[in-house]
Backbone as CSV, one residue per row, in Angstrom:
resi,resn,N_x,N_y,N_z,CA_x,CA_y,CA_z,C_x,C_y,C_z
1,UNK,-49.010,56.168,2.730,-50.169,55.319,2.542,-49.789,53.863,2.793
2,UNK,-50.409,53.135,3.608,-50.432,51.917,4.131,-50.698,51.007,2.841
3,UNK,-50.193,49.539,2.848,-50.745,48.357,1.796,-51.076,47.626,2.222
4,UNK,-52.195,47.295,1.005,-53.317,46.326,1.451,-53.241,44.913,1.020
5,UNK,-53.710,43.796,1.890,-53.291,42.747,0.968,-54.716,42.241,1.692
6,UNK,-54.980,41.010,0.812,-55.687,40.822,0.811,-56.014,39.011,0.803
7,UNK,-56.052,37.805,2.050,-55.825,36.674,2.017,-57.106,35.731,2.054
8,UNK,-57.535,34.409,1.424,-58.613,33.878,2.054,-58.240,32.370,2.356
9,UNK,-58.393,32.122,3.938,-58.076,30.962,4.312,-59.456,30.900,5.292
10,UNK,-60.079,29.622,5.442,-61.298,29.632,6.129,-60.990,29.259,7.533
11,UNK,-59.490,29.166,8.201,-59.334,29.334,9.384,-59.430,31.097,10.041
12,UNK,-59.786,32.091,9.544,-59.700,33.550,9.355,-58.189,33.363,10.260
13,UNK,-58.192,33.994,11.586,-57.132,34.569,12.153,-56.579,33.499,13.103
14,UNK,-55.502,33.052,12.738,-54.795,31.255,13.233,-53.299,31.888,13.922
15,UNK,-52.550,30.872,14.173,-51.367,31.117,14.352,-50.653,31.743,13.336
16,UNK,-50.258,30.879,12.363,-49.677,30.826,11.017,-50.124,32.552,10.554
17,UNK,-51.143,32.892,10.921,-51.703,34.239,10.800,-50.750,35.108,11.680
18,UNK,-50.457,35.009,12.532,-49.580,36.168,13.911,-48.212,35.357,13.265
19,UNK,-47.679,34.601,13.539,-46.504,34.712,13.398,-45.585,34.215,12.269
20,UNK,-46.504,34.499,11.408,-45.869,34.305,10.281,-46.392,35.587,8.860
21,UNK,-47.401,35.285,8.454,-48.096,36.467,7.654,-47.803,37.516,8.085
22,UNK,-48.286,38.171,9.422,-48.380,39.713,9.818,-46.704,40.590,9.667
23,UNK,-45.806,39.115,10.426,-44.318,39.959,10.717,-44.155,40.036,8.987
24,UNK,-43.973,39.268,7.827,-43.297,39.343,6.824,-43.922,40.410,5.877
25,UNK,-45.459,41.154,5.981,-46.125,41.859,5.094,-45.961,42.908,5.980
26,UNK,-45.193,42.954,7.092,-45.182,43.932,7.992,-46.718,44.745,8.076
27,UNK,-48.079,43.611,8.930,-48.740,44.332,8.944,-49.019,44.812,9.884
28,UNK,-49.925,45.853,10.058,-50.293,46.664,11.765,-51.589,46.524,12.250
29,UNK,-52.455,46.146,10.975,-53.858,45.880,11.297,-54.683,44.714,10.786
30,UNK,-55.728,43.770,11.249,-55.852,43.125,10.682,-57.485,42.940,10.409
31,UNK,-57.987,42.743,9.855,-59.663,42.879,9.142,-60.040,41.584,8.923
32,UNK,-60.297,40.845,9.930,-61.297,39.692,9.598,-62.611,39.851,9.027
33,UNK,-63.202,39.669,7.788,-64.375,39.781,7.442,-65.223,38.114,7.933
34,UNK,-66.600,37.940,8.509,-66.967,36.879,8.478,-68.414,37.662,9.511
35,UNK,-69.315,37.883,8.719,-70.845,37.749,9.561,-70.935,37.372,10.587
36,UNK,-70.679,35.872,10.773,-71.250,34.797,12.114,-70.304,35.089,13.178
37,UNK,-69.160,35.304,12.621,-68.204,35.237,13.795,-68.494,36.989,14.344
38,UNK,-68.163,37.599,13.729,-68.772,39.140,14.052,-69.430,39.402,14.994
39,UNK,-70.568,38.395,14.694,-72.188,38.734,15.661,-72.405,37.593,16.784
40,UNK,-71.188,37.033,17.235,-71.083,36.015,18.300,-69.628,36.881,18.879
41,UNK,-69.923,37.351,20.361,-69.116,37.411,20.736,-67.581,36.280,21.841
42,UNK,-68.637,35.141,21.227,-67.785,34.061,22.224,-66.580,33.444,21.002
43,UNK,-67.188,33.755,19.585,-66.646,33.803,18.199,-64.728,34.599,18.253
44,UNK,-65.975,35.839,18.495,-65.070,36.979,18.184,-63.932,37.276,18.840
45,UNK,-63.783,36.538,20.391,-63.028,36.434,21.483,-62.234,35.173,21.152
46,UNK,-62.819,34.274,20.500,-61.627,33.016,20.211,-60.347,33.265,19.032
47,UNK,-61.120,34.249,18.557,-60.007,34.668,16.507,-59.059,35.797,17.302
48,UNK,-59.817,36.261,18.274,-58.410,37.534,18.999,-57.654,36.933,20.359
49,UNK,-57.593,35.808,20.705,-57.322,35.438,22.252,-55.968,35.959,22.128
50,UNK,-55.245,35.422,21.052,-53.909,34.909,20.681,-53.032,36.461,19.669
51,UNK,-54.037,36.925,19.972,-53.163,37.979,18.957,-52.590,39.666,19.689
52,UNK,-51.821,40.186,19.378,-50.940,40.608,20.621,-51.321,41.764,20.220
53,UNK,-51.175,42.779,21.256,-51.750,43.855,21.378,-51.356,45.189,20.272
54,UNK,-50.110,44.378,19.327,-49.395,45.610,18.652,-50.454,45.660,17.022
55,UNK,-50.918,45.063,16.938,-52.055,44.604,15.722,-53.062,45.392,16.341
56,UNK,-53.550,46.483,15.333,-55.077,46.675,15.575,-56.019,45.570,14.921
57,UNK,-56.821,45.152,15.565,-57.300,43.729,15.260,-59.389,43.918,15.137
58,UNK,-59.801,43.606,13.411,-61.580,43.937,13.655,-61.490,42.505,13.330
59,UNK,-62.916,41.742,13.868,-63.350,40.822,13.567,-64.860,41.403,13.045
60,UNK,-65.347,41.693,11.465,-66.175,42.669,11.665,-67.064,42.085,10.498
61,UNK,-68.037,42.436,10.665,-69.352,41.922,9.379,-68.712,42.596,8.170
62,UNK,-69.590,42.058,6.771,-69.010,42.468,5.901,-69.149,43.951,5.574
63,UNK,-70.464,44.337,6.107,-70.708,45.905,5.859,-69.708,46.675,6.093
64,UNK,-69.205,46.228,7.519,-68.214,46.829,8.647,-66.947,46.994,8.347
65,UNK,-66.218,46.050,7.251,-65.403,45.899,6.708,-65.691,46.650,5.489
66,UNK,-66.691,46.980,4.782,-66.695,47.949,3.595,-66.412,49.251,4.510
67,UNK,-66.922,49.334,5.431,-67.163,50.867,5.721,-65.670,51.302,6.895
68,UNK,-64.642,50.256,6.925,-63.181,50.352,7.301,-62.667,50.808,6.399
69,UNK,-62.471,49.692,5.149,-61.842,50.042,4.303,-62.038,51.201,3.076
70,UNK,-63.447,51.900,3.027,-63.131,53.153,2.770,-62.715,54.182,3.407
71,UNK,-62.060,54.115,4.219,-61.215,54.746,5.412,-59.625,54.669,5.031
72,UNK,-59.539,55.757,4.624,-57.653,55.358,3.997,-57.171,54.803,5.069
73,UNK,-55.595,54.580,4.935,-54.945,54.170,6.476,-53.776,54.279,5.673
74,UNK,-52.806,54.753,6.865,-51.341,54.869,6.669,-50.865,53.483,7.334
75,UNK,-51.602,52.673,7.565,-51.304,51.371,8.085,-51.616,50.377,7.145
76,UNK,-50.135,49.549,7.075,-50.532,47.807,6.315,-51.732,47.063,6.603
77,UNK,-52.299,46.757,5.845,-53.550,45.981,6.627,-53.711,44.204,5.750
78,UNK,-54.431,43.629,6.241,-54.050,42.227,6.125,-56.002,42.153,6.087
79,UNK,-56.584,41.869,4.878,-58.041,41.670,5.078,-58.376,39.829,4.963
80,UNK,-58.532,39.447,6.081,-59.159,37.958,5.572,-60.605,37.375,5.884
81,UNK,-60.700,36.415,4.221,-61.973,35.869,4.475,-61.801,34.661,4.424
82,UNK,-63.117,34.297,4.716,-62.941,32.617,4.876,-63.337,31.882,3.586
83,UNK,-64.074,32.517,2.497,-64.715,31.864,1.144,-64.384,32.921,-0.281
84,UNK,-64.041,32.587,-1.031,-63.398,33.514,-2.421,-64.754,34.447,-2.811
85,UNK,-65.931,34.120,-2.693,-67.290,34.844,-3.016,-67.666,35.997,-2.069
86,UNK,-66.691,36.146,-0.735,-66.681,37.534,-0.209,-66.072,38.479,-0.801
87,UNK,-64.962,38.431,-1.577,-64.279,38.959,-2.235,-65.010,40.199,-3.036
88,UNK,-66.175,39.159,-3.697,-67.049,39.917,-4.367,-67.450,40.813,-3.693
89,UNK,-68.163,40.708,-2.354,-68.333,41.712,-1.465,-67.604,42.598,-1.122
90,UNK,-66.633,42.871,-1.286,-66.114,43.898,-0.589,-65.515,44.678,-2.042
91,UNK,-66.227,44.288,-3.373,-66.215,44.730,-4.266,-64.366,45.686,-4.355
92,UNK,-65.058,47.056,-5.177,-63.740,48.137,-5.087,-62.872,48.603,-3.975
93,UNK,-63.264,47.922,-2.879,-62.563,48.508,-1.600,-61.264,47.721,-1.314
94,UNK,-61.016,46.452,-2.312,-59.821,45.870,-2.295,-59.284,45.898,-3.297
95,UNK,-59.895,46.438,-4.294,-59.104,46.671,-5.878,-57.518,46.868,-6.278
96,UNK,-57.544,47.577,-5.069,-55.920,47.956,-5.056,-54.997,47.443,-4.547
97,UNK,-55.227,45.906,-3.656,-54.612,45.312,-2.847,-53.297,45.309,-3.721
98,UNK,-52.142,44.344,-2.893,-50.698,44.235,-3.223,-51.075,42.656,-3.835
99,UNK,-51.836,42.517,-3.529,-52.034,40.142,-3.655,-53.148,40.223,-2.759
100,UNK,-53.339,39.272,-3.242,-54.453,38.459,-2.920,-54.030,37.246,-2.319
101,UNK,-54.139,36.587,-1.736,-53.143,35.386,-1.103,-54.268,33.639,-1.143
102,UNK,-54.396,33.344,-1.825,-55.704,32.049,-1.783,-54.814,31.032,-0.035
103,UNK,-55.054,30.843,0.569,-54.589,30.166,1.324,-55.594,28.688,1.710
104,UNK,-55.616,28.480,2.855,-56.836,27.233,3.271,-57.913,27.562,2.626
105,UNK,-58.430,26.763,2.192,-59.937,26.289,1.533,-60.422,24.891,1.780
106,UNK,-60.806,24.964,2.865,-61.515,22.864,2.810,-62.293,22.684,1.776
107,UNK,-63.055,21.213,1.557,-63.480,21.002,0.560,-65.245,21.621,1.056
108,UNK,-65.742,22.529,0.004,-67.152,22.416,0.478,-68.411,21.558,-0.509
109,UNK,-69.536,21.562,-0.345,-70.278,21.127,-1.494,-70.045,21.626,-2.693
110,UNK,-70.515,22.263,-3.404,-69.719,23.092,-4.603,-68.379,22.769,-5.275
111,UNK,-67.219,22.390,-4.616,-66.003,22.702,-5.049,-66.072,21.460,-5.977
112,UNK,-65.232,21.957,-7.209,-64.817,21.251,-8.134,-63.688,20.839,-8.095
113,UNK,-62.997,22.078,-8.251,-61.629,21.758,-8.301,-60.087,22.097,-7.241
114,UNK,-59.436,21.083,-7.245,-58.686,21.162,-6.222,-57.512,21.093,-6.428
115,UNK,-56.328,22.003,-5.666,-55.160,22.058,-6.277,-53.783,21.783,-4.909
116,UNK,-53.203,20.469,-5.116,-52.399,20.149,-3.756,-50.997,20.314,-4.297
117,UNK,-50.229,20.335,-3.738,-49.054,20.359,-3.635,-47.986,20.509,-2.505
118,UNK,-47.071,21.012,-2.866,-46.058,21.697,-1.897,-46.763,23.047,-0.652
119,UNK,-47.715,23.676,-1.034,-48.323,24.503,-1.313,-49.570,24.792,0.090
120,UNK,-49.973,23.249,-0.328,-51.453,22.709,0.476,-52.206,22.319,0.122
121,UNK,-53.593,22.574,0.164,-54.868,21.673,-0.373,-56.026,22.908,-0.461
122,UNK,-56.043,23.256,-1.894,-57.062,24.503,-1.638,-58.183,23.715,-2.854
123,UNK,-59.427,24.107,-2.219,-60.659,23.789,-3.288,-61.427,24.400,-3.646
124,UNK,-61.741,24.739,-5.110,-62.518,26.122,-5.931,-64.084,25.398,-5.997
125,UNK,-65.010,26.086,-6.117,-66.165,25.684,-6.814,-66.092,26.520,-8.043
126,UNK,-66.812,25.819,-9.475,-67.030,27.099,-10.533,-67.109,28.850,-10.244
127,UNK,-67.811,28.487,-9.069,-68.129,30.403,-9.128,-67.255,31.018,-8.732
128,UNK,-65.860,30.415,-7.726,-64.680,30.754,-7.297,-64.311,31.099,-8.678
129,UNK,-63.798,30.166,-9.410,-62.896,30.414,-10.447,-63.077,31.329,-10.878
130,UNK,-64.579,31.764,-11.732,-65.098,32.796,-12.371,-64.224,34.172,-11.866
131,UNK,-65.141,34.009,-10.496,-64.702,35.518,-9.935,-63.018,36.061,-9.625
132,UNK,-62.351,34.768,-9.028,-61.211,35.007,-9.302,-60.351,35.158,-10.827
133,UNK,-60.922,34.735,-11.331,-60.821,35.074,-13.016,-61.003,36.393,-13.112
134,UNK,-62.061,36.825,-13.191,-62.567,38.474,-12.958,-61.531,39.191,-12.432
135,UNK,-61.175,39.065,-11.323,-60.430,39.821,-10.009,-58.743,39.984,-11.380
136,UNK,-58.345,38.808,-11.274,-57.351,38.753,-11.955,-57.187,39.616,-13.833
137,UNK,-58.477,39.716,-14.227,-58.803,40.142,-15.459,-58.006,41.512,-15.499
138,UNK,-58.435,42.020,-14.053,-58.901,43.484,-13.819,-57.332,43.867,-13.520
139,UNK,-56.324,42.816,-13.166,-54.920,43.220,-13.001,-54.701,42.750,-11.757
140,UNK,-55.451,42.400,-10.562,-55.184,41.655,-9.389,-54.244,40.743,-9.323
141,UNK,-52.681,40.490,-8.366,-51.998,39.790,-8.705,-52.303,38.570,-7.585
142,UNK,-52.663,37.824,-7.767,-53.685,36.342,-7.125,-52.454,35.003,-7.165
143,UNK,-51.984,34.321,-5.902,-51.267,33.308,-5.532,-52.241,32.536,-4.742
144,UNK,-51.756,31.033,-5.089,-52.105,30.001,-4.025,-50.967,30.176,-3.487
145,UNK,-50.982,30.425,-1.653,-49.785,30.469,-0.534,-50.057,30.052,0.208
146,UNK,-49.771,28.872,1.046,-50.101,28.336,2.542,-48.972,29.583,3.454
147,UNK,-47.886,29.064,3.109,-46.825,30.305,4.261,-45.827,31.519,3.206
148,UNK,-45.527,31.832,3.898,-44.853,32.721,3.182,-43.303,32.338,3.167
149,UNK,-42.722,31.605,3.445,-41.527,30.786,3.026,-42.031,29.128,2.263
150,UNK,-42.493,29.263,1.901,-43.193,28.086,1.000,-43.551,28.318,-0.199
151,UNK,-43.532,27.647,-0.984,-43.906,28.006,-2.736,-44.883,28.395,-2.546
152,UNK,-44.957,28.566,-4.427,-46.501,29.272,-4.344,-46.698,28.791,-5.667
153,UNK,-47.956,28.970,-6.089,-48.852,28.672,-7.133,-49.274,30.004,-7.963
154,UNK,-48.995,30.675,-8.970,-49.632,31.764,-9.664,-51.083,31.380,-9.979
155,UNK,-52.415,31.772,-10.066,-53.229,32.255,-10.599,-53.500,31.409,-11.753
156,UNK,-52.275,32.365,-12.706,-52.441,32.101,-14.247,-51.885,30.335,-13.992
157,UNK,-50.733,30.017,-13.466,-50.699,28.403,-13.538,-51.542,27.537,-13.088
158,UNK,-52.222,28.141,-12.282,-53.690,27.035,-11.746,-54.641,26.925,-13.002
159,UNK,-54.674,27.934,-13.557,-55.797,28.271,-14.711,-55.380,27.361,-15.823
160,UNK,-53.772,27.199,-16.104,-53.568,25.871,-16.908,-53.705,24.505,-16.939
161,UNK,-54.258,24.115,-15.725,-54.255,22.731,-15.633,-55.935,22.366,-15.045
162,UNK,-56.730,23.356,-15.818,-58.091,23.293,-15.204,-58.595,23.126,-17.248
């Protein structure tokens, strides 16, 4: 059985994505969740130009992505979104991930709170927190990570200084 992880940076599928994330989680597939980009194919052709043929690669609505991931797989898979409130969406079908990875977050209207460091620059609105609160309640193990040779931020330590 393949592992799932599970990242949200609002660049979805970047460099830093191929050659760095995929080789170290050793993944094989990768699940962009994002509506707009999905249903534009001039979208959907810019998030895959760059990504090499050994990745099975969806750029797929959120439905599309529920109805993947109840699909077991003997393959690592790498699910990213671009906002912490998809998460919600894709409800139990990521329950089991390995991490959760908080990565890029620009600032949007909403966001309250913001956490920089070594790390990067990620920004929550209340309803982020909540739900990632939730996620984490439930046993989800949740990091702020820009790279994967770079520190990181736990969850529970962000939650102390809020």
């Amino acid at each position: 059985m393949g592992k799932l992880y599970v990242r949200v940076d609002d660049r979805l599928i970047h460099g830093q994505t191929i050659v760095a994330w995929c080789p170290t989680l050793k993944i094989q597939e990768i699940i962009a969740v994002d509506d707009a980009s999905a249903q534009n194919p001039v979208l959907k052709s810019i998030l895959t130009m760059g990504v090499p043929k050994n990745y099975v690669t969806n750029v797929v609505t959120t439905a599309e992505a529920n109805a993947l991931l109840e699909e077991k797989s003997d393959k690592n898979r790498l699910v990213i979104v671009k906002v912490p409130e998809k998460l919600g969406e894709l409800g139990d079908n990521i329950s089991d991930c390995e991490q959760l990875i908080l990565g890029n977050m620009a600032k949007r209207p909403d966001t309250v709170h913001k956490i920089s460091g070594a790390t990067g620059i990620f920004y929550l609105s209340e309803a982020d927190v909540k739900l990632l609160d939730n996620l984490a309640e439930r046993g989800m193990d949740i990091v702020f990570h820009q790279l994967p040779n770079a520190s990181k931020v736990t969850w529970k330590a962000f939650k102390e200084t809020i």
